[in-house]
C-alpha positions in Angstrom: 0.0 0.0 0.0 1.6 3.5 -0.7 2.5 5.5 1.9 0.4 8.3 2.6 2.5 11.8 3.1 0.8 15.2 4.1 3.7 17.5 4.8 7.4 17.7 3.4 9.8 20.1 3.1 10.8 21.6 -0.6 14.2 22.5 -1.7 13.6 24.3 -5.5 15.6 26.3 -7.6 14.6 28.6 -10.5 16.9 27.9 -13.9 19.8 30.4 -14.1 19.3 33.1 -16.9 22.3 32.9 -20.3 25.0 35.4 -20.3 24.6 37.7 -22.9 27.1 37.8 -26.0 29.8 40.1 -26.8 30.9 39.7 -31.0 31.3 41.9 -33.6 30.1 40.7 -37.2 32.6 40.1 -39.4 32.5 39.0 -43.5 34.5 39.6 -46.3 35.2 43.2 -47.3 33.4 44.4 -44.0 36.1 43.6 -41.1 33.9 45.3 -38.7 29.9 44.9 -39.1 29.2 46.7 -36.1 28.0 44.2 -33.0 25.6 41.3 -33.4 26.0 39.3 -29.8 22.8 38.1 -28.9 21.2 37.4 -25.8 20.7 34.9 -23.1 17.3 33.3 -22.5 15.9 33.3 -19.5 15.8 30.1 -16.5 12.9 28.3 -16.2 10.7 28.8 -13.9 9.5 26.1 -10.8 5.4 25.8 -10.5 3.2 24.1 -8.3 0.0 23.1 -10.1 -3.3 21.4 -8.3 -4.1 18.1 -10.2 -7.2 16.5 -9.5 -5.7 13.0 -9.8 -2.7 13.4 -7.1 -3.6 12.6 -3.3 -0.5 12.6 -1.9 3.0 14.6 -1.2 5.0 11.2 -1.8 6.7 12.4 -4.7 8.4 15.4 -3.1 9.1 13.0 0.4 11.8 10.9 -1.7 12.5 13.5 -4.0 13.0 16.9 -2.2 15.2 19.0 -4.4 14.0 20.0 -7.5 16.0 22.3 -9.8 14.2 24.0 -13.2 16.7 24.1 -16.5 19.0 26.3 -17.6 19.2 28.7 -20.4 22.0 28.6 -23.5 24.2 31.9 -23.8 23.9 34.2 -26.5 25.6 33.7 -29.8 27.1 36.0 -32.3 25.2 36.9 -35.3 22.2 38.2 -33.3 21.4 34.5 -31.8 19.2 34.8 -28.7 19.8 31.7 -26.4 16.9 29.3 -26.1 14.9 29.6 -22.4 16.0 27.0 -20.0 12.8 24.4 -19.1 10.1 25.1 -17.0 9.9 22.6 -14.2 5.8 21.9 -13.2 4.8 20.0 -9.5 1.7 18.7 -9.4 0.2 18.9 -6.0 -3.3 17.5 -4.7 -6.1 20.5 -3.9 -6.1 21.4 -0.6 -2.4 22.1 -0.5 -0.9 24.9 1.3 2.1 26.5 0.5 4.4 28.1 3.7 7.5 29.0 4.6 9.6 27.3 7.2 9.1 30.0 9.3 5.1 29.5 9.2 4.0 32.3 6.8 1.6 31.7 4.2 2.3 31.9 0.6 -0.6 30.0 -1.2 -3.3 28.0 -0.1 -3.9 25.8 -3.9 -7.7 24.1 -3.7 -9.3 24.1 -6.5 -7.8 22.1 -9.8 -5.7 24.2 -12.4 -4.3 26.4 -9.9 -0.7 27.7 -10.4 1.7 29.4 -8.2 4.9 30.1 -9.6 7.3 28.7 -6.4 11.0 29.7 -7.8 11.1 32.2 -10.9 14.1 31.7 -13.5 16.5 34.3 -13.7 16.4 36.8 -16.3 18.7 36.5 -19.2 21.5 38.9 -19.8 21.4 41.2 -22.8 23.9 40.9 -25.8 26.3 44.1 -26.9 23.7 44.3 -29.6 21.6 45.5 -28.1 23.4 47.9 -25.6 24.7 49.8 -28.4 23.3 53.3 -28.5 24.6 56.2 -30.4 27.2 56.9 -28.3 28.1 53.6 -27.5 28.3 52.1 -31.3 30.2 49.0 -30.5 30.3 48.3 -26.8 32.8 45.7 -25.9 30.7 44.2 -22.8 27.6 42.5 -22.4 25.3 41.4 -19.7 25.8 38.5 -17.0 22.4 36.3 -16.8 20.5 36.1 -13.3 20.9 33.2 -11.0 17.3 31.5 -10.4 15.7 32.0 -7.2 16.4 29.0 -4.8 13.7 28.3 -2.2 12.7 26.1 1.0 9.0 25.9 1.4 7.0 23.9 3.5 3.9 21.7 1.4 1.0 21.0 4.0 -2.0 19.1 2.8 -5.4 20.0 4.2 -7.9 17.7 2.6 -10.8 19.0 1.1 -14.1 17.0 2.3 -16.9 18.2 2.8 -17.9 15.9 5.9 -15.5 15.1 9.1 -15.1 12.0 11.1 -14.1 12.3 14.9 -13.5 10.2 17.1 -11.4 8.0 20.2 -9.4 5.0 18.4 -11.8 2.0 17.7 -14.9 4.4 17.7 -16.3 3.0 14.6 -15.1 5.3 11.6 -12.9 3.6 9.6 -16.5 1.4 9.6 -18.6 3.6 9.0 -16.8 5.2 6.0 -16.8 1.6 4.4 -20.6 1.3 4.7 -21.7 4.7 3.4 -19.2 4.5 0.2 -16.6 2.8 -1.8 -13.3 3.7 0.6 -12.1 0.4 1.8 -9.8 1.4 4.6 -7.8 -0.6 7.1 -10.1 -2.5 9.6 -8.9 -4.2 13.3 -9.8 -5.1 17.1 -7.1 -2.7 18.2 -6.6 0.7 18.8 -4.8 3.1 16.1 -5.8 0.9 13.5 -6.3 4.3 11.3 -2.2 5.7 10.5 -3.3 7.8 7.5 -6.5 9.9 6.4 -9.3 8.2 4.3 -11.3 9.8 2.1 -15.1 8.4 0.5 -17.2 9.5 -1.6 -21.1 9.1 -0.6 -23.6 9.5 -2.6 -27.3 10.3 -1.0 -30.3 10.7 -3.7 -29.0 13.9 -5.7 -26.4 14.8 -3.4 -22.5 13.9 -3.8 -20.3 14.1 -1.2 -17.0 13.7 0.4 -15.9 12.1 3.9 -12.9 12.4 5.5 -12.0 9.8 8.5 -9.0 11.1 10.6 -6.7 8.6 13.0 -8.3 8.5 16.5 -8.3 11.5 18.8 -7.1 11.1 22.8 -7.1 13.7 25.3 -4.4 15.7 24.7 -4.5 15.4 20.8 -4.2 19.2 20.6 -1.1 19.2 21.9 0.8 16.6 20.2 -0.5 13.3 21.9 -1.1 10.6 19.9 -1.4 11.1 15.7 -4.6 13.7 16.2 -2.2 16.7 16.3 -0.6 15.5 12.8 -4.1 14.8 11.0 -6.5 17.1 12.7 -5.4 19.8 10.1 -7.5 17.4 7.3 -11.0 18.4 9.3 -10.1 22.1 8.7 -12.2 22.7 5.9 -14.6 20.4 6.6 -18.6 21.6 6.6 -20.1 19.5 9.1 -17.9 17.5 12.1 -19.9 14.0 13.5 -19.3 13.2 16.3 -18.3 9.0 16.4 -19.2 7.6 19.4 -18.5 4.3 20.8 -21.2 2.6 22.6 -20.3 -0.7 23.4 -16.9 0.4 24.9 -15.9 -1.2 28.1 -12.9 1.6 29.2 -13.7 2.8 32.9 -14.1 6.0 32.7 -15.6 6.5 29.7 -18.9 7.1 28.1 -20.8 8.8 25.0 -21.1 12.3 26.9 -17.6 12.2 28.9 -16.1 11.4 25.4 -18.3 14.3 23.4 -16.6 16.4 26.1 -13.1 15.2 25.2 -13.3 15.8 21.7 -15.3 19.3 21.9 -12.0 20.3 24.1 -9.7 19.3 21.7 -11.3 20.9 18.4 -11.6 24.0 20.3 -7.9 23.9 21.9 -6.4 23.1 17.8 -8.8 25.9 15.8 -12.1 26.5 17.7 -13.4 23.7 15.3 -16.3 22.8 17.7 -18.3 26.0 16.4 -18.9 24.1 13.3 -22.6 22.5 12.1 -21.9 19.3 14.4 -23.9 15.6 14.3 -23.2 13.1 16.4 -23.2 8.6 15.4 -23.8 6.2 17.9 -22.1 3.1 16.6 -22.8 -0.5 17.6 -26.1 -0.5 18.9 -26.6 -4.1 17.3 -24.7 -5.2 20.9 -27.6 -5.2 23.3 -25.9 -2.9 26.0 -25.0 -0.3 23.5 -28.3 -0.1 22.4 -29.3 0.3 26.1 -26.9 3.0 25.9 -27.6 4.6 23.3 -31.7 5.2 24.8 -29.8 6.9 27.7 -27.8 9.3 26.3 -30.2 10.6 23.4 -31.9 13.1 24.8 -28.9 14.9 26.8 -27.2 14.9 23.4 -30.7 16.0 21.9 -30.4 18.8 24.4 -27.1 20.0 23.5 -28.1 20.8 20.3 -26.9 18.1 18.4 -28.7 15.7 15.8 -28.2 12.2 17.3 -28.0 9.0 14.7 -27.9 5.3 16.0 -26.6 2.9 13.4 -24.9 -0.2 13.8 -22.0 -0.9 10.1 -22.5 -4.3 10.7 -26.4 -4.5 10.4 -26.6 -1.3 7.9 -29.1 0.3 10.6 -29.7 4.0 10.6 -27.4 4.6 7.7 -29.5 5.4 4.9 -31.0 8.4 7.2 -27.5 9.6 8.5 -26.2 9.6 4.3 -29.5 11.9 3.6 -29.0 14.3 6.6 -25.3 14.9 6.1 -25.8 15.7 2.3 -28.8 18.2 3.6 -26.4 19.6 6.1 -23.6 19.5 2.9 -26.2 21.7 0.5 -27.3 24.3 3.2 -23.1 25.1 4.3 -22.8 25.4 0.3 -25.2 27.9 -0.2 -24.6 29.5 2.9 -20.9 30.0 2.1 -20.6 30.2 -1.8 -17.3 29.8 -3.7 -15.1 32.9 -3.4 -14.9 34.5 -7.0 -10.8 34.8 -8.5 -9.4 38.0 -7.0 -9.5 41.2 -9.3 -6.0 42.0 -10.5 -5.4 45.4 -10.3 -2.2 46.9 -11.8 -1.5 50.1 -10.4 2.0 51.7 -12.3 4.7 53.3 -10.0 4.6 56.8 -10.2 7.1 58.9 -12.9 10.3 59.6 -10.9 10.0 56.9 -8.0 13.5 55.6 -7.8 12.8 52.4 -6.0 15.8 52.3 -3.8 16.6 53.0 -0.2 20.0 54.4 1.0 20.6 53.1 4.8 24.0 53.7 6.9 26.0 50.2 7.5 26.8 50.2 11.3 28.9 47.0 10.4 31.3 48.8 7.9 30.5 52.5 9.0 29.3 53.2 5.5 25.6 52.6 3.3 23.9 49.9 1.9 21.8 51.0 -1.1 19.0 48.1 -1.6 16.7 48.4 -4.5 15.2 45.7 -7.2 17.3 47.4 -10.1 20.4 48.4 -8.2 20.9 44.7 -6.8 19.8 43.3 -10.1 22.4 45.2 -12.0 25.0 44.1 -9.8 24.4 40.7 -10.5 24.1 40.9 -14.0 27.7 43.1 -14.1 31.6 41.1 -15.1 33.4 43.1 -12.7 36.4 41.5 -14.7 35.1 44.0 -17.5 36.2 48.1 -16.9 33.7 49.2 -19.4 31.2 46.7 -18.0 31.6 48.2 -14.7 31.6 51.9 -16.3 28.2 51.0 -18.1 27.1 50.1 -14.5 28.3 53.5 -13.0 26.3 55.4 -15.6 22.9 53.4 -14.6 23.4 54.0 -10.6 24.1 57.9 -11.5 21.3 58.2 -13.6 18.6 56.0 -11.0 20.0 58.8 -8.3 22.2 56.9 -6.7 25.2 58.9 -6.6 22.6 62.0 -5.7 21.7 59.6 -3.1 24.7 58.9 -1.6 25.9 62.3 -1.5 22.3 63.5 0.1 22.6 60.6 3.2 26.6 62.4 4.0 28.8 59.8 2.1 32.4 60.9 1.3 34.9 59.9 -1.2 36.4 56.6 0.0 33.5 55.3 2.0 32.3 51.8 1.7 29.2 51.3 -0.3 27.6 47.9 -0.5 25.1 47.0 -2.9 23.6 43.2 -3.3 26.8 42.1 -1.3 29.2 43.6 -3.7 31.0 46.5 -1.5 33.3 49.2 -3.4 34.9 52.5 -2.3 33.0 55.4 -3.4 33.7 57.7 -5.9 31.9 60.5 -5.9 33.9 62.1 -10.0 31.2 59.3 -11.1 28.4 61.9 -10.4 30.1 65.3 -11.7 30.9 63.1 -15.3 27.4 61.1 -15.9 24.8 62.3 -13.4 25.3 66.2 -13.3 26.3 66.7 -17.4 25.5 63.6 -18.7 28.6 63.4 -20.6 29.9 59.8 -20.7 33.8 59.2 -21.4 34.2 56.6 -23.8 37.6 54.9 -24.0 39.2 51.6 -26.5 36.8 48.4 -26.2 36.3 46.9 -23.1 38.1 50.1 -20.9 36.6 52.9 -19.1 38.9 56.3 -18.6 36.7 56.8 -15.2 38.4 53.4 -13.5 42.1 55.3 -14.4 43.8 57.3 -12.0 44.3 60.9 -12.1 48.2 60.7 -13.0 47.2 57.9 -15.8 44.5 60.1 -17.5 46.6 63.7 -17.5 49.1 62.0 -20.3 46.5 60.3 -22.3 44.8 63.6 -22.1 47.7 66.0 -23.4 48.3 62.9 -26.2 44.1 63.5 -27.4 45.1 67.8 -27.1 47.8 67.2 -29.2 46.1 65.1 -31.5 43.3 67.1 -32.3 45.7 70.0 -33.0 47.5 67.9 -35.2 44.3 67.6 -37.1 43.1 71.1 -37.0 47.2 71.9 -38.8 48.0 69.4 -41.3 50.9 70.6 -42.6 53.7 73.2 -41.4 56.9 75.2 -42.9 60.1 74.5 -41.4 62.4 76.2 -43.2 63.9 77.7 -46.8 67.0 76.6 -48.8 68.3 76.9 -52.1 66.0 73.8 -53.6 62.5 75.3 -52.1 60.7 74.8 -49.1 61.0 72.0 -47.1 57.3 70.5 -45.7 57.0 68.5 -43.2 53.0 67.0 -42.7 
């Protein structure tokens, strides 16, 4: 018999993104085409999706990781790289989706819902097309984005309509094999029931479901016993009976001392007891629990519940008990329709919102900018690549970083971290790209902004002297007796 698995722990990762290309198109009689690097495709993505014909979280129990594929790079001649595969789970409904710190990310009930666990990462852009009129050939591209990688926690909350409860050897692992087709595990001892079962009864027009949980003790709410591991498959349930042993022999026990028990314990796990309630007296074909059963009756009656003899091994009192549950079934329906999909409103940022904080860094007594963009553009920069890293100066100075920094008291020199890359500050970065929007350009793959001072004075006399050059072509040197002498 499979094993029957309600809650695991889920290890996924999102497909990492292709690096963008850097090539320059090349074919006879035209050496240098201009750049045609393409770029990378984008990681697959991890989704959970609620399949109809799953009932279990087996799969992910011997098989906990689970990794989307991987994009392909971009190639030269304008070649994007092909997406990495999308990687889809299929879940039973009534699967909730948490983190391992307890907070909520989906609850997945009805069939054909998605939730997208682990994105792929985005792919990184080609020197194609980050050439711009004053960048005609650039001599960098863009890194691809590492997938997300996740640890969530899959609980499954079964979604029946009716709820069994009960003490171990009560009767409802019986009773569920009377009223429909589940055939679950059946025994003279106590804790027979190690795993949920779930029927399907059907009563004159009405179809429903049953759930029947492992036996409850005193104490269940608190981790006694298997109550505290299953109780969470009555959740959704919308009507709890009561199943009551009446031919039990226990001192100490009887049908309103164990009604009491239970009623404790649903309130103490979710304050279930509120909930449209019945309550089964089984095994009234033994003559004293028949005896019983008269006694108790009315106090039950009194409390507000609807009382139900039967006996599974005679069929009695069955066919009225299917009937009154689906009743009770129809009347929570229409009481508590199904919840229409959520509107999804898009609401755009507003023109000029940067999108990025600026906080002081007790740890390294300088700032940590954090920001969607800033952090992505971090990742997707080769450090190993001056212009690269000059092309990711002039996006910080034009976001406002620089502005920023200056604004929150940084100084030249001062550590700046952004998505765990930390660098000294430079504030020239701001005077050259934010404030005039001039951008030095130098050879491919350099940037004169990562030079120091004393290297850029010399390479700025040699550009001085070159453009006079240019603006003089020619110049006299001197006379003899053949003619001038030019020297150009």
């Amino acid at each position: 018999m499979a094993t029957f698995i309600d809650r695991v722990v889920l290890h996924v990762a999102g497909g990492n993104g292709g690096h963008g290309c850097v090539s320059v198109h090349r074919e006879k009689f035209k050496p240098l085409g201009g750049p045609d690097g393409g770029n990378g495709g984008n990681g697959g993505d991890v989704t959970l999706v609620v399949d109809a014909n799953v009932h279990t979280l087996l799969d992910f129990h011997y098989r906990p990781h689970q990794r989307a594929g991987n994009a392909k790079p971009g190639m030269g001649d304008h070649r994007n790289g092909a997406n990495g595969e999308s990687l889809t789970l299929r879940v039973p409904p009534g699967t909730v989706v948490s983190t391992p710190e307890g907070e909520p990310l989906a609850d997945l009930t009805m069939v054909g819902h998605e939730f997208v666990i682990a994105p792929g990462g985005r792919g990184g852009l080609g020197n194609a097309a980050l050439a711009s009129s004053r960048r005609k050939a650039p001599g960098f591209a863009l890194l691809g984005e590492a997938g997300d990688e996740v640890s969530v926690v899959l609980e499954l909350k079964s979604v029946a309509d009716v709820g069994l409860v009960g003490f171990p050897s009560a009767g409802k692992s019986s009773l569920i094999s009377v009223i429909s087709a589940a055939r679950p595990k059946i025994a003279d001892y106590p804790f027979t029931t190690l795993v949920p079962n779930l029927g399907v009864v059907q009563a004159g027009e009405h179809v429903y479901t049953v759930a029947d949980v492992p036996g409850l003790i005193p104490g269940a709410s608190q981790g006694k016993g298997l109550g505290l591991e299953f109780l969470r498959h009555v959740e959704r349930t919308s009507v709890l009976v009561h199943v009551v042993d009446c031919a039990t022999y226990e001192p100490g026990r009887d049908p309103l001392s164990d009604i009491d028990a239970l009623t404790h314990e649903l309130d103490e796990y979710g304050d279930l007891s509120a909930r449209a309630s019945m309550v089964v007296l089984t095994k009234v074909d033994v003559p004293d629990a028949r005896e019983i059963a008269d006694m108790v009756r009315p106090q039950l009656e009194e409390r507000g519940f609807t009382v139900f003899a039967i006996s599974a091994v005679t069929h009695e009192g069955l066919e009225p008990l299917k009937f009154a549950l689906g009743e009770a079934v129809v009347a929570h329906r229409i009481a508590n329709p199904p919840e229409e999909a959520a509107r999804i409103i898009i609401r755009p940022k507003a023109v000029g919102e940067n999108g990025f904080t600026v906080e002081p860094d007790p740890e390294t007594e300088g700032f940590v900018v954090r920001g969607v963009k800033p952090e992505r553009w971090i990742k997707q920069t080769d450090f190993q690549n001056d212009e690269a890293v000059g092309f990711l100066a002039d996006r910080l100075a034009k976001l406002g970083v620089e502005s920023a920094l200056a604004k929150a008291g940084a100084v030249a020199g001062c550590d700046v971290t952004i998505g765990g890359v930390t660098f000294g500050w430079d504030p020239t970065a701001d005077s050259i790209a934010g404030d005039t929007g001039v951008v030095a350009f130098g050879h491919r793959g350099t940037d004169p902004r990562l030079e120091s001072a004393a290297d850029q004075r010399p390479r700025a006399e040699e550009r001085r002297a070159a453009k006079r050059a240019r603006r003089q072509p020619f110049e006299l040197e001197d006379l003899d007796a053949d003619g001038p002498t030019v020297n150009g």
